[in-house]
C-alpha positions as CSV (number, residue, x, y, z in Angstrom):
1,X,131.3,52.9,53.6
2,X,130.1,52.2,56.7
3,X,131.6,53.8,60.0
4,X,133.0,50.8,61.8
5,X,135.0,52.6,64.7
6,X,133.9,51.3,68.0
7,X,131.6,53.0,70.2
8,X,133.1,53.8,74.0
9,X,131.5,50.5,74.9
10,X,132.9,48.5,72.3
11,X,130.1,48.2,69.7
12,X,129.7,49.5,66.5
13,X,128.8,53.2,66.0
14,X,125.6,54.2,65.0
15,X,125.2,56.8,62.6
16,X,123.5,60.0,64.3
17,X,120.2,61.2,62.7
18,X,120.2,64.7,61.3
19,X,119.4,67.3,64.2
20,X,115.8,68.4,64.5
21,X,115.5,72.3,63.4
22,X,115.4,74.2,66.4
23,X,112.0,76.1,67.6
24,X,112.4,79.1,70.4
25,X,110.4,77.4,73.5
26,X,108.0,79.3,75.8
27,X,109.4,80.3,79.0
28,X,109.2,77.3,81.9
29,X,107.3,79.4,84.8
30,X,108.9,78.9,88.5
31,X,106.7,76.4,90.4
32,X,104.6,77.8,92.9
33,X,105.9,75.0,95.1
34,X,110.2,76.3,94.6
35,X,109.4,79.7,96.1
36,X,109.9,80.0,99.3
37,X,106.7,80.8,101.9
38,X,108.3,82.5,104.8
39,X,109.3,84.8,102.1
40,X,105.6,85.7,101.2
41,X,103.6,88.7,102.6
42,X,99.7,88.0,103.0
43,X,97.9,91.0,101.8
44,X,100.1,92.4,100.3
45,X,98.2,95.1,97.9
46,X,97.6,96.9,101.7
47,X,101.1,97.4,102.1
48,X,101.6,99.1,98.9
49,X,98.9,100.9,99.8
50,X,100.6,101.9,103.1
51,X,103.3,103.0,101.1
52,X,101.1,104.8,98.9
53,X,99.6,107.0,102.4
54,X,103.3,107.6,103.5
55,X,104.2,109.3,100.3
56,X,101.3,111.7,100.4
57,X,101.9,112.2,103.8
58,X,105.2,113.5,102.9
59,X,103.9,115.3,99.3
60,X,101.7,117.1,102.0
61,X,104.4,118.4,104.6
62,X,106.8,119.6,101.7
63,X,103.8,121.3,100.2
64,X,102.8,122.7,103.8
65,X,105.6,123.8,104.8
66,X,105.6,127.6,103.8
67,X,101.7,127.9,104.2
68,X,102.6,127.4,108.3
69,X,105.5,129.6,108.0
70,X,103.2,132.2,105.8
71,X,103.1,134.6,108.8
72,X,107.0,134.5,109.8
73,X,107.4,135.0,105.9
74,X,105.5,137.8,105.6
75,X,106.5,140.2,108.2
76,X,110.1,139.4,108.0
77,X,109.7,140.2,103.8
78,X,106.6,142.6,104.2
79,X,104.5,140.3,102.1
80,X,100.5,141.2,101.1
81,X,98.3,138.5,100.8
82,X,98.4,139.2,96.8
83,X,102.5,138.7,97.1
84,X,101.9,135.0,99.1
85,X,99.1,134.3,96.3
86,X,101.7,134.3,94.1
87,X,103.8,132.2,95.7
88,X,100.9,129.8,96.0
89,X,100.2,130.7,91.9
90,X,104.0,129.6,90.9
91,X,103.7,126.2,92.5
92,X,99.9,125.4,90.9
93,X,101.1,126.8,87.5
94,X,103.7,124.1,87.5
95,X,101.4,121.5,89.3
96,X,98.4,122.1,86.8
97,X,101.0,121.5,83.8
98,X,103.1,118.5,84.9
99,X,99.4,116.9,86.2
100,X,98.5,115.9,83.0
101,X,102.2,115.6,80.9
102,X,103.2,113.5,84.0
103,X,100.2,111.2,84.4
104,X,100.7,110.2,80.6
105,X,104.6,109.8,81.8
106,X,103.3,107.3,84.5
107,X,101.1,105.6,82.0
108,X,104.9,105.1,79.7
109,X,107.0,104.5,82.5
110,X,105.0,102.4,84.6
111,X,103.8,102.9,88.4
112,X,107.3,102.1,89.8
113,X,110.0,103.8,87.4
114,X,107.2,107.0,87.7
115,X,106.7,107.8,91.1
116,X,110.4,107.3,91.9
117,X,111.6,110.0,89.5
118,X,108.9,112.7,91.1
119,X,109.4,111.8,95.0
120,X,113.2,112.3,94.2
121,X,112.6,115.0,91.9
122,X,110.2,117.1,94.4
123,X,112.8,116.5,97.5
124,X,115.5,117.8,96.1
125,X,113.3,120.9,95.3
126,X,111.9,121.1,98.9
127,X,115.4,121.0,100.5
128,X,116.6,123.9,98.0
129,X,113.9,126.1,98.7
130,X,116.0,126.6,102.3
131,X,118.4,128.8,99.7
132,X,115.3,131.3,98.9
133,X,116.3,135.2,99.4
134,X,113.2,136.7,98.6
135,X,109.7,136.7,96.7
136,X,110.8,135.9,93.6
137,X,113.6,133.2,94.4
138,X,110.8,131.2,96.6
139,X,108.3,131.5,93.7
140,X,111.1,129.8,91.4
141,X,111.8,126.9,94.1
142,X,108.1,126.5,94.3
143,X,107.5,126.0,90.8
144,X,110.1,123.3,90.9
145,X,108.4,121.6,93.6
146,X,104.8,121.7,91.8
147,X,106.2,119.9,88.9
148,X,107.6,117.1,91.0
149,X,105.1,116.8,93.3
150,X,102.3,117.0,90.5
151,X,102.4,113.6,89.4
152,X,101.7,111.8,93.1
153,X,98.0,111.5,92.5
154,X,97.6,110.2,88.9
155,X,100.7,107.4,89.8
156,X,99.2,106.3,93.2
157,X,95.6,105.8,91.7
158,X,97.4,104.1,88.8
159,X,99.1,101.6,91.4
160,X,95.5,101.4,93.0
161,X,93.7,100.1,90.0
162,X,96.6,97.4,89.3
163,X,97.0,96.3,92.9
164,X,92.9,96.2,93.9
165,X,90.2,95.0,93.1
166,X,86.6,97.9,92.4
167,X,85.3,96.6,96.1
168,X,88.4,98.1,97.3
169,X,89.6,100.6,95.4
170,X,87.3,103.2,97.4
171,X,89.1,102.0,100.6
172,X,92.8,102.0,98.7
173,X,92.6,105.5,97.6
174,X,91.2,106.9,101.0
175,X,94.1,105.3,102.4
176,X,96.5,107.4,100.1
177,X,94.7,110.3,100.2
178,X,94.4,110.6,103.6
179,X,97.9,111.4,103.8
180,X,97.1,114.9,102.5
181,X,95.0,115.1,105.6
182,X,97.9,113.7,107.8
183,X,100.8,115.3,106.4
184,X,98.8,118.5,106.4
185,X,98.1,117.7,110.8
186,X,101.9,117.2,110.8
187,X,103.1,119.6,108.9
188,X,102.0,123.2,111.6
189,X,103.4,121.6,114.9
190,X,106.5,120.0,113.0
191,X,107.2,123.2,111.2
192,X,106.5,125.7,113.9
193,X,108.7,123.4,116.0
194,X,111.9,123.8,113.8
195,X,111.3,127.4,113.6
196,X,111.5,128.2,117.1
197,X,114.1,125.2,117.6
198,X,116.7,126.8,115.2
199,X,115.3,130.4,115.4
200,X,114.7,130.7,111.8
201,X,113.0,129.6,109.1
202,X,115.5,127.6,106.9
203,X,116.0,124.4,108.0
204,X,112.4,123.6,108.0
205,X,112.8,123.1,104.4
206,X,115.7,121.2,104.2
207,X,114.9,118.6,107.0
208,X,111.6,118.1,106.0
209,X,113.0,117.6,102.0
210,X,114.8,114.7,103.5
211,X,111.9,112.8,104.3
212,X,111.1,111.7,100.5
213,X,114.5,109.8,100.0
214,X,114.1,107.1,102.9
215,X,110.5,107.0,101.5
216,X,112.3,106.5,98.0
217,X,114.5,103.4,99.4
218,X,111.3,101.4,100.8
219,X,109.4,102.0,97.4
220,X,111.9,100.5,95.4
221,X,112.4,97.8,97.7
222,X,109.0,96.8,97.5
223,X,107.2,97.8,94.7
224,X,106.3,95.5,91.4
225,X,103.5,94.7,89.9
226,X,101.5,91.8,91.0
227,X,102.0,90.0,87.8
228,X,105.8,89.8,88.3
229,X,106.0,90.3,92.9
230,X,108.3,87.9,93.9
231,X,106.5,88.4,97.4
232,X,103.0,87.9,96.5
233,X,100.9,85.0,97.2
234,X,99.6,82.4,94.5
235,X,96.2,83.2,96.2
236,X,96.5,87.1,96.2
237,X,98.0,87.4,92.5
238,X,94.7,85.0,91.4
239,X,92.3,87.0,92.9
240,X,93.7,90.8,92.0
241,X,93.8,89.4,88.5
242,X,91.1,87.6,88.2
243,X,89.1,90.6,89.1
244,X,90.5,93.1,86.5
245,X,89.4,94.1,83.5
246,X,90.9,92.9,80.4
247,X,94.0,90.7,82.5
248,X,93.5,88.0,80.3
249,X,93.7,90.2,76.9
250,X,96.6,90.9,75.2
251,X,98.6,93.9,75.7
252,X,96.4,96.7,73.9
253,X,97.6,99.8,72.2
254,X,97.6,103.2,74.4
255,X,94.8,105.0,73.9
256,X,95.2,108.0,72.1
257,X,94.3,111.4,74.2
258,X,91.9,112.8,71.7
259,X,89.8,109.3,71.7
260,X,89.8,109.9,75.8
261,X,88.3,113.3,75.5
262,X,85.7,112.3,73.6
263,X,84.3,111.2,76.3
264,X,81.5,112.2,78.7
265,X,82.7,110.1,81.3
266,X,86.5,111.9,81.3
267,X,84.8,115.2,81.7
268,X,83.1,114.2,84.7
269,X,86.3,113.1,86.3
270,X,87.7,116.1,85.0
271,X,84.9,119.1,86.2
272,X,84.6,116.6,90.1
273,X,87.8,117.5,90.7
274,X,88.3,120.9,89.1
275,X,84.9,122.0,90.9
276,X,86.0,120.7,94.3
277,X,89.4,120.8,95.0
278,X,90.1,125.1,94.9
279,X,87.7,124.5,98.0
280,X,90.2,121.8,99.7
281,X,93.4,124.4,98.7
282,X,91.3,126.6,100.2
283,X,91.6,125.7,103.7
284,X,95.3,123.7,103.1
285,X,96.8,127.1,101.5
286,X,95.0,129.9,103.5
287,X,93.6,128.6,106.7
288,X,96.4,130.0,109.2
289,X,96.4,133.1,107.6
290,X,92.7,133.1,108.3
291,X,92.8,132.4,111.8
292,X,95.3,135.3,112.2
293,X,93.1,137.8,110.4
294,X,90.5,136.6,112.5
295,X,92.5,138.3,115.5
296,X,94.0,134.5,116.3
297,X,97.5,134.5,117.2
298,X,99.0,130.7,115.4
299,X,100.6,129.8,118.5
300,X,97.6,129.6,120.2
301,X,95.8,127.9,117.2
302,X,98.3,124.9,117.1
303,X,95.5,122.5,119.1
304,X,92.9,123.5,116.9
305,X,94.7,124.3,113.3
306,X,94.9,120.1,112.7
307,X,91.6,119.1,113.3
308,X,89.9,120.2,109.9
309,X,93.2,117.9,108.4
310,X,92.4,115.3,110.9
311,X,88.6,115.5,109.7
312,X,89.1,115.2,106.0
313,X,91.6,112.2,106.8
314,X,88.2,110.7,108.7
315,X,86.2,111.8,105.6
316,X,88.1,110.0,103.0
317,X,88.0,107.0,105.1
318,X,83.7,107.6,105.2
319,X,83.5,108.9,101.3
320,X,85.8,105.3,101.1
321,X,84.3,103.0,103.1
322,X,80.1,104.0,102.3
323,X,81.0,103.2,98.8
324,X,82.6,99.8,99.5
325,X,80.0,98.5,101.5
326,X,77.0,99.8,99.1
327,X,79.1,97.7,96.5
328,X,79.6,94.7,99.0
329,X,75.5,95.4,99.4
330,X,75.1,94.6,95.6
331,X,75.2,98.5,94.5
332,X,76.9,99.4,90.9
333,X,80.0,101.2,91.2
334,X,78.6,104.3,90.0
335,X,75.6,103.9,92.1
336,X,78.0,103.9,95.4
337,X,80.0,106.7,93.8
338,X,77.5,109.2,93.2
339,X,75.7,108.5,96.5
340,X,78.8,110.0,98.2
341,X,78.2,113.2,96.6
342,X,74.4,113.9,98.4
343,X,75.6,112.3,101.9
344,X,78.5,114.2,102.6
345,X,78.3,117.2,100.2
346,X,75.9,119.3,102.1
347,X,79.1,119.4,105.4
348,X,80.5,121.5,102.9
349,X,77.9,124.2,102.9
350,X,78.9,125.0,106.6
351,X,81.8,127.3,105.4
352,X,78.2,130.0,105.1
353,X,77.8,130.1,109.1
354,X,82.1,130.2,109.1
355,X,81.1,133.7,108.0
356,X,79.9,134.7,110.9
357,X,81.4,132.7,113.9
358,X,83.6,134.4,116.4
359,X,84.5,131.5,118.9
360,X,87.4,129.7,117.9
361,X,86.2,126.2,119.1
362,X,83.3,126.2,117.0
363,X,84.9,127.9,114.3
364,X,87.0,124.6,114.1
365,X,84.4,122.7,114.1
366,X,82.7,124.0,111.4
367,X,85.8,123.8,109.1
368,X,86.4,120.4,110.4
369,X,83.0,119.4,109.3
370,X,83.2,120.9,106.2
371,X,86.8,119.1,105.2
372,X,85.0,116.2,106.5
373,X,82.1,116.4,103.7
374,X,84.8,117.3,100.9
375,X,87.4,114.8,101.5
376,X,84.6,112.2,101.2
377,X,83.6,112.8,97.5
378,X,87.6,113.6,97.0
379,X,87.8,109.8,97.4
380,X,84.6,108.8,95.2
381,X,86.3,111.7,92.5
382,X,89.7,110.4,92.8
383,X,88.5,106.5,92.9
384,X,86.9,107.4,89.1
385,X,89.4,107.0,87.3
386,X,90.3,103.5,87.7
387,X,86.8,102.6,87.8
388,X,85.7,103.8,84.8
389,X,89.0,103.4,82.5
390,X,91.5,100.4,81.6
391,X,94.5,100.5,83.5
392,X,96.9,102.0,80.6
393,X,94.5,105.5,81.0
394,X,94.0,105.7,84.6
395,X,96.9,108.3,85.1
396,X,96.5,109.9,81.5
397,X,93.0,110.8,82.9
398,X,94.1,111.8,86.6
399,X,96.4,113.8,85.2
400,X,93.9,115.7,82.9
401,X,91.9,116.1,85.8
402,X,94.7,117.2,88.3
403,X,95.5,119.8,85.3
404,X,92.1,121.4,84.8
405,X,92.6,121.9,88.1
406,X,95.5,123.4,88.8
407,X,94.0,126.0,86.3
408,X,91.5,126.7,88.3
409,X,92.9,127.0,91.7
410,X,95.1,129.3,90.0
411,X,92.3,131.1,89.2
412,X,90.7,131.3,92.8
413,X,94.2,131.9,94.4
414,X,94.8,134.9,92.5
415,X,90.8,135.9,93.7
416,X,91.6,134.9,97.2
417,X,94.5,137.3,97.4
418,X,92.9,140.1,96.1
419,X,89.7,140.0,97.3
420,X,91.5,139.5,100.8
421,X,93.6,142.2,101.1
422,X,90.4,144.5,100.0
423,X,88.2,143.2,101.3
424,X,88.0,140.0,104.0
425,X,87.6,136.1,103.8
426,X,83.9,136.3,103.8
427,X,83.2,136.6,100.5
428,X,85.5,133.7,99.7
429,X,83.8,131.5,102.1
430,X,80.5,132.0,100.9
431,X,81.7,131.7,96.9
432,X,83.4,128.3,98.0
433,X,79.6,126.9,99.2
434,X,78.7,126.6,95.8
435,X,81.1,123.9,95.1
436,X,79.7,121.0,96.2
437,X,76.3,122.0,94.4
438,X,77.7,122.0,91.2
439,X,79.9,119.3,91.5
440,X,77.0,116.6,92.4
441,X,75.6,118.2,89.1
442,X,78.6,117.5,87.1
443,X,78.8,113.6,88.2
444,X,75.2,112.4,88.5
445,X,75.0,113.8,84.6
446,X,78.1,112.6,83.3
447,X,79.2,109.7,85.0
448,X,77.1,107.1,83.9
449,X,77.4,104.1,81.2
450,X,77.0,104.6,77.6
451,X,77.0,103.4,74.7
452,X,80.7,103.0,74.9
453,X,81.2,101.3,78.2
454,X,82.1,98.2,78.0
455,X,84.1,98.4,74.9
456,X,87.8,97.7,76.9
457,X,88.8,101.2,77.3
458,X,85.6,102.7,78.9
459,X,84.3,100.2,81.4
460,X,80.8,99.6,82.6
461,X,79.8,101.0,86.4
């Protein structure tokens, strides 16, 4: 029988029609036009890459910190060179391992979530080492801090290759490496200048610890990706996406580690890096107690102990820039790459004539120089990863790279100390002038396209 109780509006009630089945509905995107402009930043990718700088500037100034205060260290706890090595050897141990295990980390927990959990992680360590009592207790603190500070590299060339495009990618990771130049400038007159403030060495650790946490506050403040910024502009987003590989593919499985070995290409990134970078800890690790056992007192050598940072900041800004502009000239990426490698490599053959200069000024200048010529290919070294691999791999093969490394420092830090306290820094400095020859060898035969470029995990350059 028909339902014949009125309707609100007096008419007869309609019978409702069975409900539709239900279907889940894509998410409604926010309109470009309901965000609000004056909260937009223009360019932004350059101020994550800003951010990027400041945190190696203050990876470097934690790390630096007991390489000024070597000296004071050593005759207050009647150190050899050989007991500093292994200072140096506790904190590259750690560093080598957590390279690689934290890269992949970075790759699982994304850019953000990553980096935040090592700049905390390696504060804390740098402000504890203040507690140190001896040999053994600083080589404990400074394995702590290798592990947190390890992962820096392979997250900020991760954030690199999702925040800019290839032409600027050579550019972006100058800009963050340069920090290491920076922070290492910093680090002597800022260290120096606590010591004689307080009259002791201790809280030059702990102030300079602090640094990483208000660094830690802006970084989470400001860092997404540019799929989901809420800063970004329409115009930005479009053109970071629209120039990297594979944005428009579906999410794709993480490559497996054995599959990445396999190949050539990750063993040039890998044997760059492991080649070049004992000569960069080299100068970062040893060069004021060089200066002193070239009869220099450190005091003295404040004005010129910074310039061979300040020139490998100005070198990963050349290594950085020739690259982008022999792209922007219609050059491959691994054309513009490899050039780096024979127009600034040679600088690094002036530690030979080091050897045997006795003036300090020019002594300087031919570190400087040589700094200059290695942190130029350091930026065409560390830009290869995100050149050559999809983004879900850059830090797994960073981190490879930083690993095989940290092996091999080890390696010539233990050499360095022993050979130094027997014999002097010349044979060191004449060893180290056979990097950048057998580097160039490594990447001009193994970083090229293969059969396998192209095929979404190995990209064409």
């Amino acid at each position: 029988m028909e339902d014949q109780r009125p309707k609100a509006d007096g008419g007869p009630l309609v019978s409702p029609s069975p409900p539709l089945p239900l279907s889940p509905s894509p998410p409604v995107p926010v309109s470009p036009s309901l965000r609000d402009p004056r909260r937009l930043v223009p360019h932004l990718r350059w101020w994550i890459g800003a951010l990027l700088f400041a945190s190696t500037v203050i990876n470097y100034i934690d790390r630096q910190t007991i390489n000024v205060l070597a000296p004071f260290l050593k005759a207050e706890y009647h150190w050899t060179n050989s007991d500093f090595a292994l200072i140096v050897i506790s904190f590259r141990l750690s560093y080598a391992v957590v390279q690689f295990l934290g890269g992949r980390l970075i790759d699982v927990l994304g850019t953000r979530r990553g980096l935040s959990l090592t700049v905390a992680w390696y504060s804390v360590m740098a402000m504890l080492t203040s507690l140190s009592r001896g040999l053994w207790s600083f080589c404990g603190f400074r394995f702590l801090l290798g592990a947190g500070e390890a992962a820096n590299w392979p997250g900020a060339t991760k954030a690199v290759s999702e925040w800019f495009p290839p032409k600027e990618r050579g550019i972006a990771v100058a800009l963050f490496d340069s920090g290491s130049a920076i922070g290492g400038a910093v680090a002597p007159a800022l260290v120096v200048w606590l010591y004689h403030v307080f009259g002791t060495w201790r809280p030059a650790f702990l102030i300079t610890g602090t640094l990483g946490f208000l660094w830690l506050l802006a970084w989470l403040i400001t860092y997404h990706k540019p799929e989901d910024h809420p800063r970004i502009t329409d115009a930005e987003r479009a053109m970071i996406l629209g120039t990297r590989s594979g944005a428009g593919e579906a999410a794709r499985a993480r490559t497996p580690v054995l599959t990445l070995l396999g190949y050539r290409q990750t063993w040039g990134c890998v044997l760059a890096k492991a080649i070049l970078d004992p000569y960069w800890y080299l100068v970062a690790d040893w060069f004021a107690l060089f200066l002193v056992s070239r009869g220099f007192k450190l005091e003295d050598t404040l004005i010129g102990f910074w310039i061979p940072f300040v020139c490998a900041d100005l070198g990963n800004f050349v290594g950085g820039g020739l690259s982008s502009y022999f792209i922007h000239r219609g050059w491959t990426v691994g054309a513009a790459r490899r050039s780096i490698f024979l127009i600034c490599g040679p600088l690094m053959l002036l530690m030979i004539p080091a050897v045997y200069t006795t003036q300090l000024w020019l002594l300087i200048a031919e570190f400087g120089l040589a700094t200059l010529g290695y942190a130029a290919c350091a930026t065409a070294f560390l830009t290869l990863p995100s050149d050559l691999f999809e983004s879900g791999s850059v830090a797994t093969i960073s981190g490879l790279a930083g690993m095989v490394t940290g092996f091999v420092t080890i390696a010539a830090t233990y050499t360095i100390g022993a050979v130094t306290d027997r014999y002097s820094f010349a044979p060191i400095l004449m060893g180290a002038s056979a990097a950048p020859v057998l580097a160039a060898i490594a990447v001009f035969t193994l970083v090229r396209n293969t059969k396998n470029s192209g095929n979404g995990v190995l990209l064409r350059i």
